[in-house]
C-alpha positions in Angstrom: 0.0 0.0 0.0 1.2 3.2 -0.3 2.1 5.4 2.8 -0.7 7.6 4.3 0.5 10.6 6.3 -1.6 12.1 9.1 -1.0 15.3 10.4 -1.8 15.5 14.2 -1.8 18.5 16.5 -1.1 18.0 20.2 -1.3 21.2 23.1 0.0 21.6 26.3 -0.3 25.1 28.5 2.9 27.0 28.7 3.8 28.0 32.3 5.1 31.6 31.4 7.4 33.4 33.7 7.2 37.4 33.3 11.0 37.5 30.8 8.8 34.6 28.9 5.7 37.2 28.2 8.1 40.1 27.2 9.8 38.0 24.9 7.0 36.2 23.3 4.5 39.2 22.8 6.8 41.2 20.3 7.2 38.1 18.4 3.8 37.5 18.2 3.2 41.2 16.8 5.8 40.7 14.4 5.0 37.8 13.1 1.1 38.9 12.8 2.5 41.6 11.2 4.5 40.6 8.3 1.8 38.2 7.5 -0.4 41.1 7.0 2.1 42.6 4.6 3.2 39.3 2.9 -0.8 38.6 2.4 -1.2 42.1 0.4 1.9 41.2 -1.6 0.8 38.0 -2.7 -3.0 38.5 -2.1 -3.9 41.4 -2.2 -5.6 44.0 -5.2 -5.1 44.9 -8.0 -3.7 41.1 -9.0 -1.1 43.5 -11.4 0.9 44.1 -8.2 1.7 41.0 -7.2 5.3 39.8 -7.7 6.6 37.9 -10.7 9.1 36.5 -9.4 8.5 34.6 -6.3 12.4 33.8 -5.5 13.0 37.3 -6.2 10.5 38.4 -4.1 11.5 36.1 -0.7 15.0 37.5 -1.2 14.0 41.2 -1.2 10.8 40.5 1.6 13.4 38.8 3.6 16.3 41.4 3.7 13.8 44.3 4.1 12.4 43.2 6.9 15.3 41.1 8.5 13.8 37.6 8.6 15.3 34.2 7.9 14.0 32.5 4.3 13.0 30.2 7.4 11.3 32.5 9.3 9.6 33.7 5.9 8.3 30.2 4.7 6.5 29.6 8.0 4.7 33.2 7.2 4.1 31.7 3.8 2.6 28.6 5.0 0.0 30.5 7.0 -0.7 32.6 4.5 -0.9 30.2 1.6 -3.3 28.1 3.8 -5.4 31.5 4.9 -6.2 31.6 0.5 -6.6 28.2 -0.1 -9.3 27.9 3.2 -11.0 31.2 1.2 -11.0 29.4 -2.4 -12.5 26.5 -0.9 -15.1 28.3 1.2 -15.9 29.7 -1.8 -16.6 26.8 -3.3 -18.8 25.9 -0.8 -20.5 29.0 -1.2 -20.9 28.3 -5.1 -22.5 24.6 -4.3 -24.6 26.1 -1.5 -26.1 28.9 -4.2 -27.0 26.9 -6.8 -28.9 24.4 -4.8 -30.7 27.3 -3.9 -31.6 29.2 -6.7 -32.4 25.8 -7.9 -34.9 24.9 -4.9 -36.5 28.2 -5.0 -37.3 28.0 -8.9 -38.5 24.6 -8.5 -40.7 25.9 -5.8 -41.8 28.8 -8.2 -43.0 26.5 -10.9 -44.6 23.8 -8.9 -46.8 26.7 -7.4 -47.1 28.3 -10.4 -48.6 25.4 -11.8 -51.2 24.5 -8.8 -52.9 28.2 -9.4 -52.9 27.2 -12.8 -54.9 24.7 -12.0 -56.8 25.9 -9.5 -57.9 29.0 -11.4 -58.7 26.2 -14.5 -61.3 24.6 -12.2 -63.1 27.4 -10.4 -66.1 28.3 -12.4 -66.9 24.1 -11.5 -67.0 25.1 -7.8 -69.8 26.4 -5.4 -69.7 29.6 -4.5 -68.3 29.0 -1.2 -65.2 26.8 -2.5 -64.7 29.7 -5.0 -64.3 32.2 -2.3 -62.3 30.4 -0.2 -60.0 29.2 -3.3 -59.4 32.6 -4.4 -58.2 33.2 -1.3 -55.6 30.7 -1.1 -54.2 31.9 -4.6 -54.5 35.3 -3.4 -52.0 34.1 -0.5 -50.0 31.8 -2.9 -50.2 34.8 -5.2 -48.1 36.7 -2.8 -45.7 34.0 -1.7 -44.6 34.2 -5.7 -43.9 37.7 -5.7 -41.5 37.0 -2.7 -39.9 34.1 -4.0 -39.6 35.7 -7.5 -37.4 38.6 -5.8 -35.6 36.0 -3.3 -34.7 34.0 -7.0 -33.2 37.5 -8.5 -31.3 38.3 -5.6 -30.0 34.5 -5.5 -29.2 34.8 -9.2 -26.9 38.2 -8.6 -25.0 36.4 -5.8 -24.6 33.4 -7.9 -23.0 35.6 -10.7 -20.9 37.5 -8.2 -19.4 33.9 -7.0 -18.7 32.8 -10.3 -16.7 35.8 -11.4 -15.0 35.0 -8.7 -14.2 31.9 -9.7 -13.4 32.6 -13.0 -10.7 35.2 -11.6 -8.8 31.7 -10.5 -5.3 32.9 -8.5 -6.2 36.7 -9.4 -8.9 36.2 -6.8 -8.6 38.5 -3.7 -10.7 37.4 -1.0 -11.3 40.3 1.5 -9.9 39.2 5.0 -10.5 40.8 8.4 -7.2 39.5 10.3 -8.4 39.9 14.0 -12.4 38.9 13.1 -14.9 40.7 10.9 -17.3 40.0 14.3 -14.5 42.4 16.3 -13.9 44.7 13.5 -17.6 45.7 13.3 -18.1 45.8 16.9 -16.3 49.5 17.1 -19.1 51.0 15.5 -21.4 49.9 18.5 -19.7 50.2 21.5 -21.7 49.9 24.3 -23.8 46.7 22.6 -21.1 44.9 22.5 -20.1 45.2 26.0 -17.3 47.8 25.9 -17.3 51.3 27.6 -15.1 53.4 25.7 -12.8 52.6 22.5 -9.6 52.1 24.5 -10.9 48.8 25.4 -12.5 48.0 22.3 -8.7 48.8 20.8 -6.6 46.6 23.2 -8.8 43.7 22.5 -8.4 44.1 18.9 -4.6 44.4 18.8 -4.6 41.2 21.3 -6.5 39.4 18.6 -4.6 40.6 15.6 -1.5 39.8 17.9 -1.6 36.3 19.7 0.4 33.6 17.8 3.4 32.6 16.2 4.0 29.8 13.9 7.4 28.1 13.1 7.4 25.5 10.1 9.0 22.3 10.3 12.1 21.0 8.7 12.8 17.2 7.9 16.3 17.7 7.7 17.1 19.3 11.1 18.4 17.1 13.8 15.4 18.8 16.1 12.9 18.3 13.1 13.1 22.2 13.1 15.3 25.1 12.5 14.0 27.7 14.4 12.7 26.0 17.5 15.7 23.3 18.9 15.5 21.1 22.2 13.4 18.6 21.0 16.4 15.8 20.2 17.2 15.6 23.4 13.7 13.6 24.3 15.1 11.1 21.5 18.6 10.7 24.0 17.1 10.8 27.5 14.0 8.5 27.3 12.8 8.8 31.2 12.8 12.9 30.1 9.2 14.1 30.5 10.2 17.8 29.8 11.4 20.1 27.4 12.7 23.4 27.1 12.7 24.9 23.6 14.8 27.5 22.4 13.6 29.7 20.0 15.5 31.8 17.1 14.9 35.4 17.6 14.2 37.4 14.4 17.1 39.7 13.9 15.1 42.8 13.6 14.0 42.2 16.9 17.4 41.3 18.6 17.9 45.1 19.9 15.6 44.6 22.4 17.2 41.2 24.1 20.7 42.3 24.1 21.8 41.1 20.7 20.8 37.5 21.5 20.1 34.9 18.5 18.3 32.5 21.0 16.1 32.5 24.1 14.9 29.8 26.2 11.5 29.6 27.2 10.5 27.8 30.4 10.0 24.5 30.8 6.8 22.7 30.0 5.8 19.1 31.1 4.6 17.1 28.6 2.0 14.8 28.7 2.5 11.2 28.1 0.3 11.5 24.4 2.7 14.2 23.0 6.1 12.5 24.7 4.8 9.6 22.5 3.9 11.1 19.7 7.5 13.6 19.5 9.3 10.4 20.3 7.7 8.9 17.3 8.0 11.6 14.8 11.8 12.4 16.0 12.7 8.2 15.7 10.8 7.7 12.4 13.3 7.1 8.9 11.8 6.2 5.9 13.5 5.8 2.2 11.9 8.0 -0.8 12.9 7.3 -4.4 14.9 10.2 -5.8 16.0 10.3 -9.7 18.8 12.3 -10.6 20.9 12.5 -14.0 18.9 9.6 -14.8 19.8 7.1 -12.2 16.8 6.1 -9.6 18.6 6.3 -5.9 16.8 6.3 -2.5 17.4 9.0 0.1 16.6 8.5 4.0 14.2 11.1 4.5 12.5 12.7 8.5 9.3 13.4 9.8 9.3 17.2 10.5 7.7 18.8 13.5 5.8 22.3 13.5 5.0 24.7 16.4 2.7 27.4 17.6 2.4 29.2 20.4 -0.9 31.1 21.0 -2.2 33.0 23.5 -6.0 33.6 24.8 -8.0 35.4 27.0 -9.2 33.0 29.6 -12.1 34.3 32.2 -12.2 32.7 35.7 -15.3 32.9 38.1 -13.9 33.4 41.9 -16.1 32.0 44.5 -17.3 35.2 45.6 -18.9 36.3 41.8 -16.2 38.2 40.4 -15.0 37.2 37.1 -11.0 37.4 36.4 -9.4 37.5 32.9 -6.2 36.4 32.6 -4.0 35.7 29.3 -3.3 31.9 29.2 -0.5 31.1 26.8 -0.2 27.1 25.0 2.4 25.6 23.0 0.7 23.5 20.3 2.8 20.3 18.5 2.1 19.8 14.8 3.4 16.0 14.2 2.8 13.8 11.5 2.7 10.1 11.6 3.2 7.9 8.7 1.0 4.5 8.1 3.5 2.4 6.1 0.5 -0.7 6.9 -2.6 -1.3 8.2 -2.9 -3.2 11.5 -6.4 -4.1 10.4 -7.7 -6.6 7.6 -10.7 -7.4 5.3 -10.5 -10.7 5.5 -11.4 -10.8 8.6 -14.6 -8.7 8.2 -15.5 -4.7 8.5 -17.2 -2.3 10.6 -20.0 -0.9 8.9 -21.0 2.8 9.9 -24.4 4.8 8.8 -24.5 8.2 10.1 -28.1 10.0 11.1 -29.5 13.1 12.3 -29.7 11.7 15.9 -28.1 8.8 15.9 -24.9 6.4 14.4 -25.8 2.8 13.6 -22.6 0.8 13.4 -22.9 -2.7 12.0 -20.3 -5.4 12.1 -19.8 -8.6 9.0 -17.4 -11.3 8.9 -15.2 -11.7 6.1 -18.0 -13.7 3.6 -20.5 -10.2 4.6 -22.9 -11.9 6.3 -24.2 -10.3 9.7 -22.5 -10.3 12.4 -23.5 -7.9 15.1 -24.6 -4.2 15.0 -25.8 -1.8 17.7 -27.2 2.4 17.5 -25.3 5.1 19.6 -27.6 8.2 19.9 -26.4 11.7 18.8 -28.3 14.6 19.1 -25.9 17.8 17.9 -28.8 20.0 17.7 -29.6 19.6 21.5 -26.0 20.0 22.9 -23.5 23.4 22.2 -19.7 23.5 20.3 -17.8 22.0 22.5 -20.2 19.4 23.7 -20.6 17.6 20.5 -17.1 17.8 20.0 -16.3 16.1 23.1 -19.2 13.3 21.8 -17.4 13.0 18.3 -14.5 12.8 19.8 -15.5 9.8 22.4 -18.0 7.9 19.6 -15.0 8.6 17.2 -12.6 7.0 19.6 -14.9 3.9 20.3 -15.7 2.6 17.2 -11.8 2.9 16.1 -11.2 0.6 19.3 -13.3 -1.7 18.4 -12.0 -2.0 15.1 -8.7 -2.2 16.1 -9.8 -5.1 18.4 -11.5 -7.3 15.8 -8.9 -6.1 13.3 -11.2 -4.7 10.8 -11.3 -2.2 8.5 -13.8 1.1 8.8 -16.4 1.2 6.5 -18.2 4.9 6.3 -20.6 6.9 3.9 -19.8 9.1 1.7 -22.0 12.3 1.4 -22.2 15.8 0.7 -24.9 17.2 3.3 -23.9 20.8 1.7 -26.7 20.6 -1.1 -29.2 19.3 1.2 -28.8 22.0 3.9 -28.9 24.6 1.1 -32.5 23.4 0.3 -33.4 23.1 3.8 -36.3 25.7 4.0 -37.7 24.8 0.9 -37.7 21.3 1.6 -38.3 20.5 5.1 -40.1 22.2 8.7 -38.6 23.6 10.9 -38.0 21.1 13.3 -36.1 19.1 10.8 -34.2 22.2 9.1 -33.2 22.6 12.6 -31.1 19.2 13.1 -30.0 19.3 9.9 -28.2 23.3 10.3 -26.7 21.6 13.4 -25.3 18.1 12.0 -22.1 17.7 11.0 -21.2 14.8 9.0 -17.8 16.4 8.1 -17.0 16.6 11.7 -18.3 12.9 12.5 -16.8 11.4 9.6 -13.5 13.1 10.2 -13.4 12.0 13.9 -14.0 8.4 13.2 -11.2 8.6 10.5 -8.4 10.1 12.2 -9.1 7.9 15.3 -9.0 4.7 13.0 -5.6 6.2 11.3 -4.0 6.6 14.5 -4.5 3.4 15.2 -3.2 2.1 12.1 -7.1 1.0 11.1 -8.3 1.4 7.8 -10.8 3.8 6.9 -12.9 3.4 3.4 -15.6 5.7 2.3 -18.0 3.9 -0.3 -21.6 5.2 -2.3 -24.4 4.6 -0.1 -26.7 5.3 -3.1 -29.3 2.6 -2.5 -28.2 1.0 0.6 -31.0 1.4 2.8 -33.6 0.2 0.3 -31.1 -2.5 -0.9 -30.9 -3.3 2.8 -35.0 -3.1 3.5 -35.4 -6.0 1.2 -32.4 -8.5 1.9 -32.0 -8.2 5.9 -36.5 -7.8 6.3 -35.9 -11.8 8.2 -33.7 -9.8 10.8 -36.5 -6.6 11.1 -37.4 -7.7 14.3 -33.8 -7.5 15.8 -32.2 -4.4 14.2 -33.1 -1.2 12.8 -33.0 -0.1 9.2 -30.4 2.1 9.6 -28.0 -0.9 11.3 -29.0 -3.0 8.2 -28.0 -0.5 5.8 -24.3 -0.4 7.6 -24.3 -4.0 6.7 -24.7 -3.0 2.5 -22.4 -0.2 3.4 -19.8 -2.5 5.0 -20.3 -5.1 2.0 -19.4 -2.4 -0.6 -16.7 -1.6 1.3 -15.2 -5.2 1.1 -15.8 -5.0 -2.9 -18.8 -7.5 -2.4 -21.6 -6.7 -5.4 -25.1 -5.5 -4.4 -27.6 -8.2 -4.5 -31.6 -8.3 -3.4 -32.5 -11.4 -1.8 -36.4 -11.5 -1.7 -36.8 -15.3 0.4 -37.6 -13.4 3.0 -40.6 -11.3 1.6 -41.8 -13.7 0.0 -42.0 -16.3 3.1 -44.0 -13.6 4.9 -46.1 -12.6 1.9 -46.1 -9.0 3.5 -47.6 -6.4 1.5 -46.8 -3.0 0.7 -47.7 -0.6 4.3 -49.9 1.9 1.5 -51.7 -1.7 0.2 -51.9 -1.1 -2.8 -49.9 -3.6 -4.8 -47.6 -6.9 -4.3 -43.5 -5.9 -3.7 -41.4 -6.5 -6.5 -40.0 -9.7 -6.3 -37.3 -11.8 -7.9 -39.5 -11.9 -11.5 -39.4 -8.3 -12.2 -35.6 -7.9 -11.2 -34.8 -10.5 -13.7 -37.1 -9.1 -16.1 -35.6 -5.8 -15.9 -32.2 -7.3 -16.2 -33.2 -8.9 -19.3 -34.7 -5.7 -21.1 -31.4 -4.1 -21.2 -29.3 -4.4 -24.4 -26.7 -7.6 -25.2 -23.2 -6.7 -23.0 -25.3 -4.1 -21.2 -27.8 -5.4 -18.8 -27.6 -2.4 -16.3 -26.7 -2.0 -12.5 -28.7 -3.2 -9.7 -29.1 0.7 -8.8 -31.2 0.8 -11.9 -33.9 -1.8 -10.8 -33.7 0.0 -7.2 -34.0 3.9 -8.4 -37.1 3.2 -10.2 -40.2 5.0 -9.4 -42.3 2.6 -8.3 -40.0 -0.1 -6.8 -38.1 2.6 -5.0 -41.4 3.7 -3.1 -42.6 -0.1 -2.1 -39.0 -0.6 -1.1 -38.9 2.5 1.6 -42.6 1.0 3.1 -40.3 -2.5 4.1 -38.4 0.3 6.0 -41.9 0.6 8.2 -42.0 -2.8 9.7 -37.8 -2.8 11.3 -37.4 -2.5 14.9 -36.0 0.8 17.0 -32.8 -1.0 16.6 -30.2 -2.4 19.4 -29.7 0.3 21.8 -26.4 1.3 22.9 -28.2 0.7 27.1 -29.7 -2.8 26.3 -26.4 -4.7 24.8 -24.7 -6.8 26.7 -23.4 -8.8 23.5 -21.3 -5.4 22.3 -21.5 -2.8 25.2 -20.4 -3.1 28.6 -20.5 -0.3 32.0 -21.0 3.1 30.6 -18.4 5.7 30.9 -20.9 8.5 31.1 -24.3 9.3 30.8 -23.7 9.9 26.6 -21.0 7.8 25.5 -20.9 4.5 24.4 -18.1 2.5 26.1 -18.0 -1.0 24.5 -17.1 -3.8 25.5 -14.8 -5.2 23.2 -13.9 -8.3 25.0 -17.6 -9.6 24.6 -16.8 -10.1 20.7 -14.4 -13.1 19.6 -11.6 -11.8 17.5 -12.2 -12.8 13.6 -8.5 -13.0 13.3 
């Protein structure tokens, strides 16, 4: 396989002595600084400014301002990542447009139509039904006009993005460094909890002022050139502290004495980022290097990035008084590299299907056949931020264990939620518009993969088109012992193994269970083959095909009627042992034979 690299960040709080603050707050205003000026010369408009010649350019940049070409990459980096997050938010914005104009102007022409109709069939109607249907229009009438403006307005912003677009790397995205919230919040004082401007001033130079990056550098002994210490945690393994010593920009070396280095206090590490430095600084790897022809291999690092932020941290005393303090942390950007997966597919996978307020997670052995499968509840719309994070984080964790147990491969969906919330009001009530605005499957999906990666499990994202009708019809013998959703992981899981789609209709057809409308038999294994056979010689179409039809699709989602809640993360005591707390799942992964 080829080598996957994860990027992981790790933070510990930075005990600061008073020489530590002194030192680290002019950095942080310098650095803040010359990424503001290297983002208008790269960035900024008119696009006819921008330099030419980018080596050039760093060599000019860096003896202006009396910087390292080190010191001016790791202000590069952050500012090359600041355009590409815009670009791609932009992006998002395009996608999340044109779903709506497009849901909007559907709307427009399906009501269009029904006072068409209506106003068709009025003369037929008693006078009563007359007046009370020329009401509604009226009403609809209105709506229209609304939606007809809401469409223009949609269609100018939609035109504005794609210009955008269209501009490609002459695109300059307008950037508030500090927070457009913050920015705006001068022009209303005393609503935004400040008393005079002073105030309002020192919080936005903290903000545009409060971190300092260093970028890492594979072929350093310390994995860095500006930050050095770390290679003595590689010497002295019982060492559970480190003292870093930072470069100090020349241009600020006037101030400490004409000193190139300073060494910050101590910080205790905790045994997670002692682990993961010790990896990163003992991890060698060969990478294939041509030169004049001749293929040659080069040993090659892992290099290790830093930041050091500072935030405003507010404390409540026991007598009611609330204290802010500046709390300073020293963050750890590490990579580790998967060279193989401890997990396997032949010994099964882990099937995952995520929902608006739940996860079902199913579990097959290596022919895909059902093994076990079990629900955790997950309601992001009821809980804030940080709660669901802490959830994600402990589901995420979980299901990664378990796979790492069984050794198993992940299995997950893969969707794009961004349309669907784009055509939420159009589509759906408020209720429902509600969970899905605060749903992430991003943030879910993400969890579960970079806990699986970290334990060297594999993670595969697969199509779910189909899967939980596919799933209706072949697991309806199991309905009264799982939910839909936890079949569907099954079909997920299958796919994810390379195992083809099939419909298996024995158990229908034993229970001779009709449609939950009534109104006609369930397709069974006659029509599939007859559809088969209607396609041309060499192409007798997908399963999907059969499944997406009209008609078959809608009898298939009524099977979904007659499955059980589901196996409940409280009830298990196959999969899930003691709880850890009141909302996290804490398996039991001992209660499931290894497939090894």
């Amino acid at each position: 396989m080829k080598a996957e690299v994860l990027t992981l960040t790790y933070q510990e709080r930075l005990d600061v002595t008073p020489a530590d603050v002194a030192f680290l707050k002019p950095l942080m205003a310098s650095f803040q600084k010359l990424k503001r000026t290297l983002w208008q010369s790269l960035y900024g408009w008119p696009p006819t400014r921008r330099p030419a010649d980018l080596n050039e350019f760093k060599r000019a940049f860096c003896a202006k301002h009396q910087i390292s070409s080190t010191a001016y990459n790791s202000i590069k980096n952050e500012v090359d990542g600041l355009f590409k997050a815009q670009r791609e938010l932009l992006e998002t914005r395009l996608i999340e447009m044109e779903a709506k104009r497009k849901s909007v102007a559907e709307w427009l022409e399906s009501n269009k139509a029904m006072v068409a109709k209506s106003l068709a069939k009025i003369n037929a109607l008693h006078e009563e039904h007359q007046a009370r249907l020329l009401l509604k229009v009226a009403i609809t009438r209105k709506k229209l006009h609304h939606k007809a403006r809401k469409l223009a307005a949609l269609q100018r912003k939609l035109d504005k993005i794609k210009g955008q677009m269209d501009l490609g790397s002459n695109w300059s995205p307008q950037v508030a460094f500090g927070g457009k919230a913050l920015q705006n919040a001068q022009h209303d004082l005393e609503a935004n909890g400040y008393a005079n401007h002073e105030q309002w001033l020192a919080d936005w130079q903290f903000a545009r002022a409060s971190a300092v990056f260093f970028l890492g550098d594979q072929g350093e002994k310390s994995r860095n050139r500006e930050v050095k210490g770390t290679e003595a945690l590689a010497v002295d393994l019982s060492a559970d502290t480190l003292r870093l010593r930072l470069t100090i920009p020349e241009h600020l070396r006037g101030q400490f004495d004409g000193q190139a280095n300073y060494s910050l206090s101590p910080v205790k590490l905790s045994l997670r980022t002692l682990a993961a430095l010790r990896e990163a600084l003992g991890t060698t790897y060969l990478k294939e290097v041509k030169k004049n022809g001749q293929i040659t291999f080069k040993e090659m690092h892992l290099p290790l990035s830093w930041r050091i932020v500072r935030r405003l941290k507010t404390k409540s005393l026991k007598d009611g008084t609330k204290v802010t303090a500046e709390v300073y942390y020293l963050q750890c950007i590490a990579q580790k590299r998967i060279e193989s997966y401890q997990s396997c597919s032949d010994a099964g996978a882990i099937g995952v299907d995520q929902n608006l307020d739940h996860i079902a997670v199913g579990i097959i052995d290596r022919f895909g056949n059902p093994r076990d499968s079990f629900t955790i509840p997950f309601r992001p719309s009821e809980n804030d931020v940080q709660q669901n994070r802490a959830l994600i984080g402990a589901i995420a964790a979980d299901i990664a264990t378990l796979a790492e147990h069984l050794g198993v491969p992940i299995v997950s969906e893969k969707l794009d939620f961004k349309r669907k919330k784009a055509t939420l009001k159009e589509s759906y009530g408020p209720k429902v518009n509600h969970r899905f605005s605060a749903f992430s499957y991003a943030g879910v999906a993400n969890g579960i993969k970079t806990a699986a990666l970290k334990r060297s499990v594999q993670y595969i994202e697969v199509n779910p088109a189909y899967s939980s009708l596919i799933s209706a019809v072949n697991y309806f013998g199991m309905r009264d012992r799982i939910s839909s959703h936890e079949a569907a992981c099954f079909t997920i899981a299958r796919r994810g193994l390379h195992f083809a789609d099939f419909l298996d209709f024995s158990a229908i057809e034993s229970q001779k269970t009709p449609s939950a409308q009534g109104e006609k038999p369930l397709p069974g294994r006659t029509e599939l083959d007859a559809y088969m056979a209607s396609r041309p010689t060499g192409k007798r179409g997908h399963l999907w095909g059969f499944v997406a039809q009209k008609d078959v699709r809608s009898t298939f989602k009524s099977l979904m009627e007659f499955y059980s809640g589901g196996n409940s993360w409280l009830g298990r005591s196959a999969i899930l042992g003691d709880l850890a707390s009141p909302k996290r799942a804490a398996l039991n992964y001992e209660a499931l034979p290894s497939t090894a």
